[in-house]
VOGU-3710 file (C-alpha; in Angstrom, 3 decimals, decimal comma):
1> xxxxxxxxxx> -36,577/-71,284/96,168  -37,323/-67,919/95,346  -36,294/-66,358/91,981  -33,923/-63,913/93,140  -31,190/-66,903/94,408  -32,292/-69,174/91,759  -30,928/-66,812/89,066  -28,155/-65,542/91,858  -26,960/-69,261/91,927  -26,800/-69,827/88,112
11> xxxxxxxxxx> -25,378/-66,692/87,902  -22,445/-67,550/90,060  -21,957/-70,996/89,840  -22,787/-72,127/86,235  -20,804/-71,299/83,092  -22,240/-69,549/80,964  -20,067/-67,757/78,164  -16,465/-68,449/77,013  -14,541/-66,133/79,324  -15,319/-68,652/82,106
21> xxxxxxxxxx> -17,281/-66,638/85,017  -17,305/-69,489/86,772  -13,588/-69,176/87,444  -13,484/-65,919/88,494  -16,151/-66,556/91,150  -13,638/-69,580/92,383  -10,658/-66,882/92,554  -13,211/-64,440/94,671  -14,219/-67,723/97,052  -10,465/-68,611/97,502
31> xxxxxxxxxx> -9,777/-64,536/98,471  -12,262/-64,720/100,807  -11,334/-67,798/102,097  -7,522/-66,685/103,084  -8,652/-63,417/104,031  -10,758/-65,043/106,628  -8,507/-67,676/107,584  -5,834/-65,719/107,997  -8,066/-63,307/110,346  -8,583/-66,089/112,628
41> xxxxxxxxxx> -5,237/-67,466/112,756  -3,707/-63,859/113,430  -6,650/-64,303/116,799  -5,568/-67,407/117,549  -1,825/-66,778/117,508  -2,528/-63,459/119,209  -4,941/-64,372/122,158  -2,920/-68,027/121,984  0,270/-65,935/123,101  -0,736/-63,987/125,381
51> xxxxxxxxxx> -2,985/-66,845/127,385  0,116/-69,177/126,972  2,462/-66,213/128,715  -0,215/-65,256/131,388  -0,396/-69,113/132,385  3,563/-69,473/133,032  3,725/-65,941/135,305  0,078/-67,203/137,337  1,646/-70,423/137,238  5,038/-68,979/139,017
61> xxxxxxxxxx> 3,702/-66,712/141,462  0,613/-66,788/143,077  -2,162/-64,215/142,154  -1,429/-61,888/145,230  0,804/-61,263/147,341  0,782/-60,424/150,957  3,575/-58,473/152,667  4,792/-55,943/155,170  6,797/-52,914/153,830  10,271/-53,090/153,025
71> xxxxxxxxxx> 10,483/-56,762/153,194  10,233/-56,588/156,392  9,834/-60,359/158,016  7,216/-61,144/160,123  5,420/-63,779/162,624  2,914/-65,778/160,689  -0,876/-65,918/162,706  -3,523/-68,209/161,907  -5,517/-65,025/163,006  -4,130/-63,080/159,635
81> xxxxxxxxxx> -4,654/-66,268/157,626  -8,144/-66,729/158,536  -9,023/-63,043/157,162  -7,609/-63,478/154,522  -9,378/-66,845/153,478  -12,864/-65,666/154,880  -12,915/-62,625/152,073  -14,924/-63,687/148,842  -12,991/-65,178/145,682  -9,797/-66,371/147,813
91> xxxxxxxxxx> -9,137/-69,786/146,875  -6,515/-70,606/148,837  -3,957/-68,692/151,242  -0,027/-70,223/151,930  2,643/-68,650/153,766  6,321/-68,057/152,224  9,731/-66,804/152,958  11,999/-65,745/150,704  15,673/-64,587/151,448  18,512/-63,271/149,110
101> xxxxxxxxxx> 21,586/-65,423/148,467  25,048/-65,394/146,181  25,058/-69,335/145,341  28,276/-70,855/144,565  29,210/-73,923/142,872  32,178/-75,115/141,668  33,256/-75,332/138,282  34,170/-79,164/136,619  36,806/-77,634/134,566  39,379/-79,479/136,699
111> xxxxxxxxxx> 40,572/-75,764/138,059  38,713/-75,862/141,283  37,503/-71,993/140,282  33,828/-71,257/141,474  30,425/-70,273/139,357  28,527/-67,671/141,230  25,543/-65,821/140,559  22,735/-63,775/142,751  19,770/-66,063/143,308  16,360/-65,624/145,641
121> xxxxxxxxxx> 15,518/-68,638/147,728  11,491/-68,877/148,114  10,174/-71,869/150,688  6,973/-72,650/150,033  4,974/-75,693/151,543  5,059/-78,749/150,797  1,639/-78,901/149,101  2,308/-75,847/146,860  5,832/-77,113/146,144  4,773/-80,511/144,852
131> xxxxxxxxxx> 2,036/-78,748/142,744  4,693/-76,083/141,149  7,253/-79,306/140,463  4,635/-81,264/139,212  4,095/-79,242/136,150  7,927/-77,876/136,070  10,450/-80,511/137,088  12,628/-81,883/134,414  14,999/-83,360/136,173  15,365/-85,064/140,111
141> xxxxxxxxxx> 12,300/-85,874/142,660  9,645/-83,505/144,180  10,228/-86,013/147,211  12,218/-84,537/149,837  14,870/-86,911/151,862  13,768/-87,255/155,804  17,768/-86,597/156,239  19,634/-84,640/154,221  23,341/-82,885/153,896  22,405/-79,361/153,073
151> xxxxxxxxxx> 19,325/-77,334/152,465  17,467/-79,208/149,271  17,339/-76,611/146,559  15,553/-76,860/143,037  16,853/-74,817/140,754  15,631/-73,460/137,126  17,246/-74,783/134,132  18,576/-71,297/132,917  20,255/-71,134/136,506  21,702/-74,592/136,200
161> xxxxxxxxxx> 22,811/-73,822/133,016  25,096/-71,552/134,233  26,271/-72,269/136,888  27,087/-76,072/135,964  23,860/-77,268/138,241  23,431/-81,048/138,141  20,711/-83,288/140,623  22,731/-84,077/143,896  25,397/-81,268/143,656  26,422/-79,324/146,609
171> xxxxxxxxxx> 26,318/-75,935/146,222  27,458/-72,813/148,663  24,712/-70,042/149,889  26,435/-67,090/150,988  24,149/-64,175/152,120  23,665/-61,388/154,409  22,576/-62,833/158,430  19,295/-61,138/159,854  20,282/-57,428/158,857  19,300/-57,848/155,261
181> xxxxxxxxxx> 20,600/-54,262/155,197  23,683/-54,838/155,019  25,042/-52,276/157,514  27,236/-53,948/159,297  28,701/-55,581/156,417  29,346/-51,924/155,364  30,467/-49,608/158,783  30,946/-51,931/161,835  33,018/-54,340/160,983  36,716/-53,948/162,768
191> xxxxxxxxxx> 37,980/-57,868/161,419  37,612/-60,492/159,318  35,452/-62,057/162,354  33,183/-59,502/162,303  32,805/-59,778/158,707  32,031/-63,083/158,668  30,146/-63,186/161,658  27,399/-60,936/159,372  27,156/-63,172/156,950  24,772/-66,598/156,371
201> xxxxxxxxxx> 27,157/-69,432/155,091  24,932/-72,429/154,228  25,523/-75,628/152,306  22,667/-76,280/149,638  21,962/-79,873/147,943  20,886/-79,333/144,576  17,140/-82,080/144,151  16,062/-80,878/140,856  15,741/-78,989/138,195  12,692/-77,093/136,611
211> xxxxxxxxxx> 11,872/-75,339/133,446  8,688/-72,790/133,269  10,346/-70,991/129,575  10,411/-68,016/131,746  13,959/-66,906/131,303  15,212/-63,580/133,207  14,271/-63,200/136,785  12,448/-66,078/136,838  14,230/-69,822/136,033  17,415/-67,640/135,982
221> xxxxxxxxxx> 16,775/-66,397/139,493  14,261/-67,989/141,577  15,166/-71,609/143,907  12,677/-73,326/145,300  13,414/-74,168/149,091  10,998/-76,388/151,816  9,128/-73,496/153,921  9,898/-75,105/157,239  13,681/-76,086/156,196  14,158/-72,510/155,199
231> xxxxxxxxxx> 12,495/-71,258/159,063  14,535/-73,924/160,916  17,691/-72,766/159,610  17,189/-69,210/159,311  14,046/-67,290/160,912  12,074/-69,662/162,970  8,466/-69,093/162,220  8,694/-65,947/160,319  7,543/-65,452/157,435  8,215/-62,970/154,283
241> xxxxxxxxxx> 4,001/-63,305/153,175  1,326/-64,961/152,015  0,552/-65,721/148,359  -2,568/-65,604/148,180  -4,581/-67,495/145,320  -8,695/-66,235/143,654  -11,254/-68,202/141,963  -11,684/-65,240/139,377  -9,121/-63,145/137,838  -11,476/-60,596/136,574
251> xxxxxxxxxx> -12,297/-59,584/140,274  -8,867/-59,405/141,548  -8,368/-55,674/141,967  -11,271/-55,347/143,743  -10,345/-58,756/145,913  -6,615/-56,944/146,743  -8,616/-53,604/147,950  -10,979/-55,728/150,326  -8,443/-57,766/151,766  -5,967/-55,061/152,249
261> xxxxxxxxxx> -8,833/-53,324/154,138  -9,774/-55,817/156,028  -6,051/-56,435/157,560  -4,639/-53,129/157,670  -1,612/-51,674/158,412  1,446/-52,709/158,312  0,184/-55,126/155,587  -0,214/-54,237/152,308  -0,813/-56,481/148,764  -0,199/-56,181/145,167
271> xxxxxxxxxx> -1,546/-58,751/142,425  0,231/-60,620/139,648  -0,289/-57,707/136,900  1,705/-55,129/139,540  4,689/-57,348/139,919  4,966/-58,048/136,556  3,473/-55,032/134,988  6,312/-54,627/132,150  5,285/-58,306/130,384  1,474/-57,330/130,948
281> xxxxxxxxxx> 2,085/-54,308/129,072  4,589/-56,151/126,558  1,704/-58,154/125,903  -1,296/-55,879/125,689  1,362/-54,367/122,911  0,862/-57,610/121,031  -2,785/-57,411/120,982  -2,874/-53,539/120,171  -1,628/-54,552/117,217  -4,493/-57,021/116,415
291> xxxxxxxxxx> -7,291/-54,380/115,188  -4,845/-53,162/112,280  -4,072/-56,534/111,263  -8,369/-57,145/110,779  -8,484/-54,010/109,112  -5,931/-54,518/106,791  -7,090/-57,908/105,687  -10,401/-57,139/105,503  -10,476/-54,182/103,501  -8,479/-56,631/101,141
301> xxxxxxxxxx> -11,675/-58,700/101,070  -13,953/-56,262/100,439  -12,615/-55,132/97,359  -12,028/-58,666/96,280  -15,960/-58,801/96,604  -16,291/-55,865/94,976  -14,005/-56,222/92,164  -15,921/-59,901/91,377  -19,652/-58,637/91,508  -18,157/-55,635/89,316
311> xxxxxxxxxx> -17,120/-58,252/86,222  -20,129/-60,695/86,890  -21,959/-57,866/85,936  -19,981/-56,629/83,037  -20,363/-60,405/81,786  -24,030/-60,113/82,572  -25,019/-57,329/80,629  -27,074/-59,039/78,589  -28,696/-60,902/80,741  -29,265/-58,440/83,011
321> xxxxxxxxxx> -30,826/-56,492/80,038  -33,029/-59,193/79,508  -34,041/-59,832/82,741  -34,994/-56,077/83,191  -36,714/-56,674/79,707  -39,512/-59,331/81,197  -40,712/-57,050/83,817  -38,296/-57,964/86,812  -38,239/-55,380/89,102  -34,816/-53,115/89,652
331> xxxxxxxxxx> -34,896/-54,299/93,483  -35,276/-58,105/92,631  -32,125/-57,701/90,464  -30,420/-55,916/93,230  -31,415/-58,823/95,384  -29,932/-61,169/92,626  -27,041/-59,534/92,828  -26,928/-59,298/96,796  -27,651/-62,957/96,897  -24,947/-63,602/94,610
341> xxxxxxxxxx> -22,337/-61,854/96,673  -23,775/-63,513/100,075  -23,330/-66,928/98,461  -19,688/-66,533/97,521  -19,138/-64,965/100,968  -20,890/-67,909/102,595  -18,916/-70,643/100,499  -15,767/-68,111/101,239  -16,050/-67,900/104,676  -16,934/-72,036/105,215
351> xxxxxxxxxx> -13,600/-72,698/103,569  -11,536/-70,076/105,753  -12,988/-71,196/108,558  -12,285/-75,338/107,297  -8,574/-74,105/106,568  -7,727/-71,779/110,071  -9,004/-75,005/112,073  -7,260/-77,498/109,923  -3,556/-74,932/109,901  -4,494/-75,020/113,684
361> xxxxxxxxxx> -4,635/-78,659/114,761  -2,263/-79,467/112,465  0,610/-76,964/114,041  -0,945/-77,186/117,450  -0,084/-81,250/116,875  3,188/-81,476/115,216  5,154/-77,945/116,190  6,882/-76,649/112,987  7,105/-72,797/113,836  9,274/-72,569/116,586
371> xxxxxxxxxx> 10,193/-69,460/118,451  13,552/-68,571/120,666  12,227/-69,260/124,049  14,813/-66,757/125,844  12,966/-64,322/123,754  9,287/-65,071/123,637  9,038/-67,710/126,936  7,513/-70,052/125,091  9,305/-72,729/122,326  6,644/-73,104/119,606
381> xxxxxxxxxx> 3,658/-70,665/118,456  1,093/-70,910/120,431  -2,630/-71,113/119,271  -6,195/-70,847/121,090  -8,977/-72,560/119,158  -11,499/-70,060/120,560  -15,168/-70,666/118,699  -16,326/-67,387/119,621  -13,405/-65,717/117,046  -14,606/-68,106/114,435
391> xxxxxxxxxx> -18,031/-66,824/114,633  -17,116/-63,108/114,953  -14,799/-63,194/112,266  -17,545/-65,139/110,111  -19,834/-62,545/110,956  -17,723/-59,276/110,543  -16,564/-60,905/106,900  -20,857/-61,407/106,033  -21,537/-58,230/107,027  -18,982/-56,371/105,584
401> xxxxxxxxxx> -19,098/-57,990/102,555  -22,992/-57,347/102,018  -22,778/-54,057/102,683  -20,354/-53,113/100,001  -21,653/-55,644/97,495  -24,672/-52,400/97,576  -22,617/-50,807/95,255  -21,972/-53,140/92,483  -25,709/-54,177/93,170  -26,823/-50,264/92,375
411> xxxxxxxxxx> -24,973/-50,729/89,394  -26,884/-53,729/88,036  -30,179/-51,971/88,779  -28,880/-48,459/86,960  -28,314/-50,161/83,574  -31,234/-49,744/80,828  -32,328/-52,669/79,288  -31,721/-51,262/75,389  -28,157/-49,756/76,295  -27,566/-53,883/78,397
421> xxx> -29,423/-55,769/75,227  -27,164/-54,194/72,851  -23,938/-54,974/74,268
//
């Protein structure tokens, strides 16, 4: 061992005088320690949030969308569907149809009055649909009946929240027939014939209920519908899109531009981050916030660093003095000093790094900071044990914390070994 953290170790960890150094070095480990553990939570909570939000939208809509402008319906070709699939990253490609209803249902409050409420009605196929319920459904079976009563519908549990939705109720779908313009809802209607005769009037069997956390426009808004129920009933083999899914979201701007290119008009895409481009920002917000937070905390631990070195050196005065006073050289006692501060950084950051993991699996496991969910989409705080923010963090604390340990370290080396010897 050489000298320098020989004497840096005694100096740091062994009591030597009456006013207790020893504890004062504990106080600077412990400051450390929560500065550093709370840097990592405030990354884990951070990126945990935002990966945690970013899974429910991917999870709820595909990646990219496929569509022709203004809504516009359209004839699904295998043609389209194989251009699609043959560009590079596309995972997988699945035709949808979506189609705007008022759903009614009647209220159990012995009145007879009816709940209504806009809703969009998405059929997907049956593959993606059992995939989506398999992570979502909370109450009723994926399994559609070969015969059923009404259009099966699964609704989100915000929707059947209000509007009184329980597993095998019938519900009403009222919405505009194949002008989706409305037009002749508005100007060419002469009777109540006409009027109707505009309209779609469907009944709807309610087969379950699902729950993403994703409150407005989403679990509030969306019903999931059987692709080829939805075309037998309304447009036979048309089609509103495709969502389209990628292997890598890093590369899905530039995935959008080649597909697009490669169908052309009248199609046109957008991804995931376009549709929802409000919450994207809402929660590049959240980690804007992130670099102020380090800051702040760690300029906290650098002058807890500081502030320690500054008193182990007022208590070692003497020692210093005499150190000075057998020929060791003003660097080596710098380097005592330097040593000193890297091993109460070291111990420091071990046991922030020992309490952010152990905070982590312990609220990751049992869940005691809950959030509002209509609020934040998600019940409990999330966190993402990512080792590459333990490391960073563990590095960013080292460094910082050598480099102003310099200046205490100067001062060691500045003091004359009379003027130290006859404190």
């Amino acid at each position: 061992m050489k000298p320098e953290f020989y004497i840096a170790r005694r100096f740091a960890f062994k009591q030597r005088s009456t006013s207790k150094p020893t504890f004062i070095v504990m106080v600077a480990i412990a400051g450390i320690a929560v500065g550093t553990a709370a840097l990592i939570l405030t990354l884990s909570i951070v990126n945990g949030f935002a990966h945690s939000v970013e899974n429910k939208l991917i999870s709820f809509s595909a990646h990219l969308q496929i569509r022709h402008p203004d809504e516009q319906l359209f004839q699904e070709r295998r043609t389209d569907r194989a251009i699609i699939a043959g560009q590079i990253n596309i995972a997988e490609v699945s035709p949808f149809l979506e189609k705007s209803f008022i759903l009614r249902s009647r209220n159990t409050d012995g009145i007879g009055t009816w709940l209504s409420k806009p809703v969009r009605l998405k059929g997907i196929k049956n593959e993606q649909r059992e995939f989506f319920l398999k992570k979502f459904l909370r109450q009723g079976s994926p399994v559609l009946p070969d015969h059923g009563e009404g259009i099966s519908l699964y609704a989100g549990q915000t929707l059947a929240e209000n509007l009184n939705l329980k597993v095998g109720k019938k519900v009403m779908l009222v919405g505009l027939g194949g002008d989706s313009s409305g037009k002749k809802l508005i100007a060419g209607n002469k009777n109540i014939v006409d009027l109707f005769s505009t309209l779609d009037l469907e009944i709807g069997v309610i087969r379950g209920i699902y729950d993403t956390g994703l409150q407005e426009g989403f679990d509030d808004f969306i019903v999931v519908a059987d692709l080829k129920e939805l075309q037998q009933r309304f447009n036979p083999m048309m089609i509103s899109g495709y969502d389209v899914n990628v292997y890598n979201l890093d590369q899905l701007p530039k995935t959008l531009k080649v597909v697009n290119d490669a169908l052309g008009f009248p199609f046109y895409g957008f991804t995931i981050f376009d549709r929802y481009a409000n919450l994207f920002e809402w929660l590049k917000l959240q980690k804007n916030i992130t670099p102020l937070l380090i800051v702040t905390i760690t300029i906290v631990a650098v002058f807890n660093i500081i502030s320690t070195l500054l008193v182990l050196i007022i208590e070692k005065t003497r020692e210093i003095g005499m150190l000075s006073a057998l020929g060791l050289e003003p660097g080596k006692i710098s380097k005592v000093f330097m040593a000193q501060a890297f091993l109460i950084s070291l111990s420091g950051i071990a046991a922030g790094n020992i309490m952010a993991i152990s905070l982590s699996l312990f609220e990751m496991r049992h869940h005691f900071i809950t959030l509002p969910e209509k609020s934040y989409f998600i019940k409990y705080v999330p966190l993402l044990i990512d080792p590459v923010d333990y490391v960073l963090v563990s590095l960013a604390v080292m460094a910082l914390t050598l480099l102003f340990a310099f200046i205490p370290a100067r001062i060691a080396v500045s003091l004359k070994p009379g003027t130290a010897l006859g404190t």
